[in-house]
NUBA-725685 format. One line per 10 residues: number of its first residue (from 1); their letters; for each residue x, y, z of C-alpha. Coordinates in Angstrom, 3 decimals, m for minus. Example, Ala and Ser with C-alpha at 12.3 -4.5 7.8 and 13.67 -1.06 7.14 Angstrom:
residues 2
1> AS> 12.300/m4.500/7.800  13.670/m1.060/7.140 $
This chain:
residues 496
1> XXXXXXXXXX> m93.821/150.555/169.141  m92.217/153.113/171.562  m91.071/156.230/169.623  m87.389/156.735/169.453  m86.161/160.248/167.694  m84.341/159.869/164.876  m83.810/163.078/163.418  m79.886/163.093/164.549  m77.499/163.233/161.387  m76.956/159.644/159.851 $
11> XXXXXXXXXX> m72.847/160.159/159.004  m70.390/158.068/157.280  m68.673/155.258/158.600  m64.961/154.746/157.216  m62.179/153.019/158.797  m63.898/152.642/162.033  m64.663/155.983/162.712  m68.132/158.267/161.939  m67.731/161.434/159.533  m69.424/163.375/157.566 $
21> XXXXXXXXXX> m68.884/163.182/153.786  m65.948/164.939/152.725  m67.703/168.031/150.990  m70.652/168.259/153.667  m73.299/167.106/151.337  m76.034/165.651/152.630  m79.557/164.546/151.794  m83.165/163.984/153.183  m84.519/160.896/154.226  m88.345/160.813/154.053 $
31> XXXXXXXXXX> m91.116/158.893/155.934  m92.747/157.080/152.659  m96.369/156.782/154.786  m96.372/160.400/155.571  m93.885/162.152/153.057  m92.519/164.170/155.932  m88.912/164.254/155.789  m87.228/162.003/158.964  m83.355/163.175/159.625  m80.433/164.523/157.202 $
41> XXXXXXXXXX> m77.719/162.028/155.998  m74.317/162.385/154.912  m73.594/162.026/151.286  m71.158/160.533/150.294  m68.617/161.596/147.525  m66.333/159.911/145.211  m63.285/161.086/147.623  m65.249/159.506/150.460  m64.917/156.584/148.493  m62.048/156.452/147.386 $
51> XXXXXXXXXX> m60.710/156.788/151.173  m62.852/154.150/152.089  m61.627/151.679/149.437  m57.841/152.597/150.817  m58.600/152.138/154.188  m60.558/148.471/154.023  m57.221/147.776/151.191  m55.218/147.828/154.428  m57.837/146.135/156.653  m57.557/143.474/154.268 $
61> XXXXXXXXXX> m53.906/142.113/155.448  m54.801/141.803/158.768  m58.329/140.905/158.379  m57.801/138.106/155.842  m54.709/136.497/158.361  m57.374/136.454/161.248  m57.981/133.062/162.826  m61.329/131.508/162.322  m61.984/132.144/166.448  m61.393/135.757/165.839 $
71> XXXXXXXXXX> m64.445/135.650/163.134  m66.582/132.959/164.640  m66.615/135.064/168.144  m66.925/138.640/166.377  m70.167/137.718/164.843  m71.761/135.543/167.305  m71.424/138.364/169.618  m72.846/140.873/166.970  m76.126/138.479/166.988  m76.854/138.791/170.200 $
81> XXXXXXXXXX> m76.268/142.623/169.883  m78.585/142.969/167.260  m81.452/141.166/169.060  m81.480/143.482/171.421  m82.409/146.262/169.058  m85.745/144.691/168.948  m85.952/146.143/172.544  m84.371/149.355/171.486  m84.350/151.627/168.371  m85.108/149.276/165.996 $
91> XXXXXXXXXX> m88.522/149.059/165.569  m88.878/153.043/165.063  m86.311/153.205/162.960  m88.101/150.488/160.448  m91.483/151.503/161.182  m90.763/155.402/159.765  m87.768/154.453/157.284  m89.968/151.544/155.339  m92.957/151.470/156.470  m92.141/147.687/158.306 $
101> XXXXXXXXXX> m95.044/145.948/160.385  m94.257/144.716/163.846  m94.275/141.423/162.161  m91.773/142.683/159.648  m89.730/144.407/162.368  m89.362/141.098/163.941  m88.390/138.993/161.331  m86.352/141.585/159.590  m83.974/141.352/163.196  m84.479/137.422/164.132 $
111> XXXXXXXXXX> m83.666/136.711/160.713  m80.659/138.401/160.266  m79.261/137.119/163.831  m79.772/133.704/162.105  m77.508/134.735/158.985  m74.829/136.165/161.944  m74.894/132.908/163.852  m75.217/130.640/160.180  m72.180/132.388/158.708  m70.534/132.135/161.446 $
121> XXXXXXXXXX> m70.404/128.095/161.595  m69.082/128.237/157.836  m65.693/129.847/158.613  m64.044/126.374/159.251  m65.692/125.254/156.204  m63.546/127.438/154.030  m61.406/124.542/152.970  m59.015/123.566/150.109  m57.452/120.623/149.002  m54.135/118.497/148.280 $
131> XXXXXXXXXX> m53.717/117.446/145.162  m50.645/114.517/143.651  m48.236/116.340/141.573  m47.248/114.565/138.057  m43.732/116.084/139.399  m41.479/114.701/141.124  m40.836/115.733/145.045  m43.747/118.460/144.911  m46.994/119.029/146.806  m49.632/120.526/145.523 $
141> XXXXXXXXXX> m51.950/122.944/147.964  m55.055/124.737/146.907  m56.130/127.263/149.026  m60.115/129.123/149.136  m58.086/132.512/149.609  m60.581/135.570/150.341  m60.314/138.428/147.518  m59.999/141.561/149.096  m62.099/144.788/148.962  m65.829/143.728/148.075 $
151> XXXXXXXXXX> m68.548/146.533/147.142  m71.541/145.199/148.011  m74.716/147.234/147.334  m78.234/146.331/149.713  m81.958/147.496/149.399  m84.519/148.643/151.436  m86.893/146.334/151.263  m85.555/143.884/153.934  m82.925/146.352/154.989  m81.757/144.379/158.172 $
161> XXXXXXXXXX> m81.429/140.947/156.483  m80.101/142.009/152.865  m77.534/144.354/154.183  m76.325/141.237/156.857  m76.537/138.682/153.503  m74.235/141.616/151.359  m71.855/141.872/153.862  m71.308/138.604/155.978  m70.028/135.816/153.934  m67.239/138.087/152.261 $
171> XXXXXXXXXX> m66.187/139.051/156.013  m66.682/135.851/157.450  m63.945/135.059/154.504  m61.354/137.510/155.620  m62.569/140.411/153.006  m63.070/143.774/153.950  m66.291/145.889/152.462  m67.492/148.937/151.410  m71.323/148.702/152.105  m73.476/151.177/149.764 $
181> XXXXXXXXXX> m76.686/151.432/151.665  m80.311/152.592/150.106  m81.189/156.202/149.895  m84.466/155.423/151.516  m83.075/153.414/154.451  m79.691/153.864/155.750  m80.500/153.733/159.299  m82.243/150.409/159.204  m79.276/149.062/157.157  m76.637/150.890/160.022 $
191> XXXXXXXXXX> m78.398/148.216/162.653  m76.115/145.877/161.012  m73.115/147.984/160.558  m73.721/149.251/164.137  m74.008/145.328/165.751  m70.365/144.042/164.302  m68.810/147.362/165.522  m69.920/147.212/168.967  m68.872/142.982/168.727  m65.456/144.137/168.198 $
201> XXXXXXXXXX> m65.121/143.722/164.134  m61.809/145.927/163.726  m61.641/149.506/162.215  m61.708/149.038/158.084  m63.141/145.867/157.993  m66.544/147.287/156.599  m67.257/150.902/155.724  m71.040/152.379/155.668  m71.469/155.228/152.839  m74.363/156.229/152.082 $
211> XXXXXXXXXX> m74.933/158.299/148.681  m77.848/160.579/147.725  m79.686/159.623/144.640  m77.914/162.849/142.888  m74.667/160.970/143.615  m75.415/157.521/143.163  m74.701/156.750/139.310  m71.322/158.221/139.497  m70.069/157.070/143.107  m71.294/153.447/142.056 $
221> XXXXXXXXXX> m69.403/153.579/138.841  m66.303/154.700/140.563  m66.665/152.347/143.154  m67.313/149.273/140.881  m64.560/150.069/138.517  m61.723/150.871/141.210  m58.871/148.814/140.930  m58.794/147.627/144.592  m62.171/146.411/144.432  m62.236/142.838/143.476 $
231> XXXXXXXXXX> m65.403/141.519/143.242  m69.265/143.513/143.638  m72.620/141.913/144.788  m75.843/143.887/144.574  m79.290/143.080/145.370  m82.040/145.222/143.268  m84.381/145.849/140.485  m83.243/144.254/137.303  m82.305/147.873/135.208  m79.519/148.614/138.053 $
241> XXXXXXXXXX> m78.472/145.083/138.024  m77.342/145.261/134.044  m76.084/148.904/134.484  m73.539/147.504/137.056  m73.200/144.284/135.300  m71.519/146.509/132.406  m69.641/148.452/134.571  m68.292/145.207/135.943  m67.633/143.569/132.400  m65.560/146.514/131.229 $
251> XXXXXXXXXX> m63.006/145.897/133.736  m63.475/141.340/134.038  m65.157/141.833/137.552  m66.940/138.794/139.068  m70.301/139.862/140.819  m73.739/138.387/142.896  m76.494/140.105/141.513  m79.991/139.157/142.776  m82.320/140.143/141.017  m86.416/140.298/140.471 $
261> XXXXXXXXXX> m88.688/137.939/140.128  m92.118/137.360/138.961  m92.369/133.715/140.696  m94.869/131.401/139.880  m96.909/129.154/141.681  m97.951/125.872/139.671  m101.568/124.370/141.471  m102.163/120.774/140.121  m105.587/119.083/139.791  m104.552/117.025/142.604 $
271> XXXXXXXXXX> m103.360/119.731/145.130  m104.460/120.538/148.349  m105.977/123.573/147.830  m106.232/124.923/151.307  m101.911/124.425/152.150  m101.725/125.830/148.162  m104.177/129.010/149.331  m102.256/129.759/152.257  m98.630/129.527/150.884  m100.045/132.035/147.857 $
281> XXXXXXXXXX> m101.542/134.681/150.127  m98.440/134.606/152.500  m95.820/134.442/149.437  m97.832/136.841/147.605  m98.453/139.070/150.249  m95.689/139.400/152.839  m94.670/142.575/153.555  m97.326/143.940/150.688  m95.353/142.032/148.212  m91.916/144.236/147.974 $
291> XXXXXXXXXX> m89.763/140.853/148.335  m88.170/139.961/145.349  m89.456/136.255/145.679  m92.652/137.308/146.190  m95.291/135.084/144.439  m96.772/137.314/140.890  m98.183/134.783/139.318  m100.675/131.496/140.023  m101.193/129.054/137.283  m104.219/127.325/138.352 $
301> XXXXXXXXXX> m105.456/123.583/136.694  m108.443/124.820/135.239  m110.947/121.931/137.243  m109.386/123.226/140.953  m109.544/127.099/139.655  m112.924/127.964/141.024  m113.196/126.475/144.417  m109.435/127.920/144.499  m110.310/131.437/143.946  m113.218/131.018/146.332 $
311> XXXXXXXXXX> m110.538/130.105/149.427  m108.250/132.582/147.912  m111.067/135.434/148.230  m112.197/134.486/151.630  m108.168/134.405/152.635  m107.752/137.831/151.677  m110.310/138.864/153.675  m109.254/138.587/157.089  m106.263/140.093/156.032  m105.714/143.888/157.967 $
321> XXXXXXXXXX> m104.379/146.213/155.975  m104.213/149.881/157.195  m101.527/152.420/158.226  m99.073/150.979/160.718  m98.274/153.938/162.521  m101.768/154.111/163.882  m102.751/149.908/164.070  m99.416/148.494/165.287  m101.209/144.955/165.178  m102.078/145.645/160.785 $
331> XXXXXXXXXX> m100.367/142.503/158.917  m99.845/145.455/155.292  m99.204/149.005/155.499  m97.557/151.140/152.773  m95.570/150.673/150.299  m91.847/152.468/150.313  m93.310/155.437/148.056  m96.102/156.853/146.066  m94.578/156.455/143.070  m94.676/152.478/143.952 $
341> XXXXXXXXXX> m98.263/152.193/144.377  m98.615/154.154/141.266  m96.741/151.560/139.045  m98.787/149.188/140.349  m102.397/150.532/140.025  m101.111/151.362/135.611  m100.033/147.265/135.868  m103.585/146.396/137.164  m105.492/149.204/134.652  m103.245/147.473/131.811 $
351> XXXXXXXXXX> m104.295/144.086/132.908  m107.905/145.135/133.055  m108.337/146.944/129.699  m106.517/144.419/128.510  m109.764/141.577/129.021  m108.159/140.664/132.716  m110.664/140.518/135.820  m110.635/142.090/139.414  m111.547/139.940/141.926  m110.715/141.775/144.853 $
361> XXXXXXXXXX> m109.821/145.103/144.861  m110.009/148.746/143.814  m107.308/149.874/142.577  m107.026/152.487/144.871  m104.477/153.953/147.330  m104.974/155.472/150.564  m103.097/156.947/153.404  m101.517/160.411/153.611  m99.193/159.847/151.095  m101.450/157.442/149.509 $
371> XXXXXXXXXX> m98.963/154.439/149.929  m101.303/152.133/151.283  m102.834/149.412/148.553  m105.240/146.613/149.563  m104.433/142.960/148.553  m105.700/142.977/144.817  m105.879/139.376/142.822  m106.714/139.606/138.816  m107.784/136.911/137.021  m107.433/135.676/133.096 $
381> XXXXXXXXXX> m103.992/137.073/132.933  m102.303/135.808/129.739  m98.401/136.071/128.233  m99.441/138.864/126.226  m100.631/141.177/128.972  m97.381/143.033/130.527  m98.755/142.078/133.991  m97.783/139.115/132.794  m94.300/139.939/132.619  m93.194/142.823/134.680 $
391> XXXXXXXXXX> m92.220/142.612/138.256  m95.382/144.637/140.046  m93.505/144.530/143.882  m96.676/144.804/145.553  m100.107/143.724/146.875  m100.985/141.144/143.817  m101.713/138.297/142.628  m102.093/137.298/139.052  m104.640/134.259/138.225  m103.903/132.223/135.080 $
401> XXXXXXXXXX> m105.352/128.806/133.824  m104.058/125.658/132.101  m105.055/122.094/131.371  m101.643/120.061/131.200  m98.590/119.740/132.927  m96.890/120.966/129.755  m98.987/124.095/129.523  m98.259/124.983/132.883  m94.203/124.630/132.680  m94.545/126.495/129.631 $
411> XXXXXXXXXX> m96.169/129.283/131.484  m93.751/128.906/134.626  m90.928/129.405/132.054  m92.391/132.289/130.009  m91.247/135.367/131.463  m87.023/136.544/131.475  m87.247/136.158/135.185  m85.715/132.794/137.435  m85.549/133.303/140.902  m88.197/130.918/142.327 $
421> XXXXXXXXXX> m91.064/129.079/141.508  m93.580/126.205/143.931  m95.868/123.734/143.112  m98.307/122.006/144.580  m99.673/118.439/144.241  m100.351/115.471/146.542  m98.111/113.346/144.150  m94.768/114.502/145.268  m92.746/112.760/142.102  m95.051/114.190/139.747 $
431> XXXXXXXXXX> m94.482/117.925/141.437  m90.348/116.853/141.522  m90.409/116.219/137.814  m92.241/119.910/137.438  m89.914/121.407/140.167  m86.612/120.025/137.954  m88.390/121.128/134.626  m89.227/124.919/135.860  m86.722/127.387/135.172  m85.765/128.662/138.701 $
441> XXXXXXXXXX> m82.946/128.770/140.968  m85.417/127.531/143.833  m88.308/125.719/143.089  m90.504/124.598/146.207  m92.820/121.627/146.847  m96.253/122.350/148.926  m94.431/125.777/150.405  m94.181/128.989/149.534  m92.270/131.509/147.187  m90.802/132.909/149.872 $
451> XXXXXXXXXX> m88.731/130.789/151.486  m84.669/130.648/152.268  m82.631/130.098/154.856  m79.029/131.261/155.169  m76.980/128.119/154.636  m78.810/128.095/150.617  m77.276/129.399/147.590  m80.318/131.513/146.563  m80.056/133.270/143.924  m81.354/133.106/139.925 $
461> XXXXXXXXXX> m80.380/131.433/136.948  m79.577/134.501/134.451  m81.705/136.605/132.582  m83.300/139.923/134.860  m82.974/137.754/138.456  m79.396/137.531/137.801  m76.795/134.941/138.747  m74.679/134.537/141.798  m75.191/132.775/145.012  m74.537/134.390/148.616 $
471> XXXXXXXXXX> m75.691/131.595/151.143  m73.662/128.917/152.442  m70.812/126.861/150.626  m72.145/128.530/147.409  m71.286/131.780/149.146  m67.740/130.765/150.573  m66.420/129.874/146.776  m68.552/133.135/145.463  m66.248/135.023/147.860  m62.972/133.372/147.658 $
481> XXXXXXXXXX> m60.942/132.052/144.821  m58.862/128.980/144.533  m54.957/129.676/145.110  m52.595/127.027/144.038  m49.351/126.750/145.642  m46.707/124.126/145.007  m43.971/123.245/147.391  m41.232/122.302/145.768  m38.251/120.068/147.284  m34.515/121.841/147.059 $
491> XXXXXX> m32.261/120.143/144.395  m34.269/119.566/141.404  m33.095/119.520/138.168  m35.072/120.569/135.201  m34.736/120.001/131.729  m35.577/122.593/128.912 $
């Protein structure tokens, strides 16, 4: 990747114009592979804010009255922008902000063009209806009419392609947005920001503020709980999620949250074991396994468990894994800090003491700021290990065994978490009657965890992955509401 300096000042973006925050605050954004800090950005404070909010309140009239044209042509044009990044900045700017693989880099930026061009095609989808009035001489009209000011909150993790998911549909709907990046990646997330600016998306229509983590409780609690702000999505661990879910209940605020996960993978006795292998080490493993749909946990039929392991081991093996800024061509680097691969290595000594068995592994991190965690898998995990249970967002996979379909729903179901499941069998109504039985909001026939594309309503089913939906038509009535309006003809009498 060619080397681009970054360590310019990362400032605020509010009603189409950079700044920084209002009381000069700032804070340091850190390379998580070496430690060493990367650039200063701007912090922002609740005045920045509440600025912010004012200015995309008065986008909002014009913005929502735009033609569908106006939209369609706005983010087309940002797609193409933001494919050429891969040519330009982008690639350094993932590489040192979170640790992202050329293959990351890539899909992180192709991706997220898709979800530009995708949401795009639904803004003459935004439809309503006529309905027959019981009254005499009226019409009945209901309307999808956008909200207003959304607050959406994005990660790091995918930081091209979450921040494009926060921010598109409600804009694509005639909102306007306040966008609160991560700490650890505001750059990355800017790409977006950057791409519908330079397509012409007009001043106010979405506002970039970063926040330090000092800051972030109490600018997020303002932000959620502002009057003008009519609706909140975030994407993040499950503790934030019901922190802002609270927040959003004391003043009757609808929200998207998505969630974790700790996905399962159901392997029949009648699976093929070499497509079930595959889809386990890429769901499992993708981008060390920071995606929130990543696959935790394999529930293997106990007469395919062996020769499954077996493939699984030998998988994993031609697997690189090494730093990324010195082996472009490595398919897992680090994970986004220290502390991470920490959490994970007490998860697998838990497991361990606990009667579980390494297969692979050594619990060990390396790399200058010891980020960097081979691909471990554990096997004889059971419900009453907290590996089990707890989302590990990294390199792992968790082995379990059962004997009957009903054991292994039963084990699908057994954790608080519902974002996405798979299964694998050659008898594809037997694996549909699993799929509708597993609690999930996506469950996935011989593929992997990880899978969506932007025209499906991903998202969980309660509990800690949330509920919501951003993609597609599930995304157009998340981010509009239905208006009636009646049209009444002149002359009528009423009686009362």
């Amino acid at each position: 990747m060619a080397q681009v300096d970054l360590s310019e000042l990362q400032q605020l973006f509010i009603d189409g114009a950079y700044s920084p925050s209002s009381d000069g605050a700032t804070f340091t954004v850190a390379n998580p592979m070496t430690g060493e800090p990367i650039y200063e950005c701007a912090s922002a404070s609740i005045d920045d804010y509440g600025r912010a909010i004012e200015r995309a309140s008065a986008a909002f009239d014009s913005w929502s009255r735009s033609t569908p044209t106006t939209r369609r042509l706005t983010f087309l044009k940002a797609a193409d922008i933001l494919e050429n990044y891969l040519q330009g900045d982008a690639p350094s700017i993932l590489s040192a902000e979170v640790s992202a693989t050329k293959s990351w880099v890539r899909l992180n930026i192709l991706s997220t063009a898709g979800i530009l061009r995708e949401t795009a095609g639904l803004v003459t989808h935004i439809k309503g209806e006529i309905v027959p009035a019981d009254r005499p001489g009226t019409t009945i009209l209901i309307e999808r009419a956008p909200l207003g000011v959304v607050f959406a909150i994005s990660p790091w993790n995918a930081p091209v392609n979450l921040t494009a998911r926060a921010i598109a549909t409600p804009i694509i709907c005639g909102n306007t947005v306040i966008l609160k990046p991560s700490e650890f990646s505001p750059k990355s997330q800017h790409l977006v920001v950057r791409a519908l600016q330079a397509a012409g998306l007009p001043s106010g229509c979405l506002n970039f503020l970063p926040v330090s983590p000092d800051r972030t409780p109490a600018v997020t609690e303002y932000a959620v709980k502002h009057l003008s702000v009519r609706h909140v999505n975030f994407t993040g661990s499950d503790r934030v999620g019901r922190i802002i879910a609270g927040w959003a209940a004391t003043c009757l605020k609808r929200c998207v949250l998505e969630l974790g996960g700790k996905a399962p993978v159901i392997v029949l006795d009648d699976a093929n074991l070499d497509d079930a292998v595959e889809a386990v080490a890429f769901g499992a493993l993708s981008n060390s396994g920071q995606i929130c749909m990543s696959t935790e946990r394999v529930l293997l039929h106990n007469s395919v468990a062996a020769p499954f392991k077996a493939a699984l081991l030998r998988r994993i093996e031609s697997i690189k894994v090494g730093n990324h800024e010195e082996d472009p061509e490595v398919s897992l680097s680090g994970l986004f800090n220290a502390a991470s691969a920490k959490r994970v290595q007490a998860l697998l000594d838990g497991a361990v003491s606990s009667g579980a068995k390494l297969l692979c592994g050594d619990v060990s991190a390396s790399g200058p700021n010891k980020t960097i965690l081979s691909p471990h898998v554990v096997d004889a995990v059971t419900p009453d290990m907290e590996i089990f249970h707890k989302e590990s967002f990294g390199p792992l996979v968790c082995l379990c065994s059962f004997d009957t379909d009903d054991e292994a729903i039963a084990l699908a179901n057994g954790t608080d978490f519902s974002l996405c499941a798979a299964v694998f069998s050659r008898d594809v109504m037997r694996a549909l009657d699993i799929a509708r039985r597993v609690r999930a909001g996506s469950c996935h026939i011989n593929g992997p965890t990880v899978y969506i594309e932007a025209t499906l309503p991903n998202g969980g089913t309660g509990g800690s992955s949330g509920y919501g939906r951003f993609g597609g038509i599930a995304g157009v009535y998340e981010f509009t509401e239905p208006k009636i309006i009646s049209l009444g003809k002149s002359g009528m009498k009423y009686v009362f």
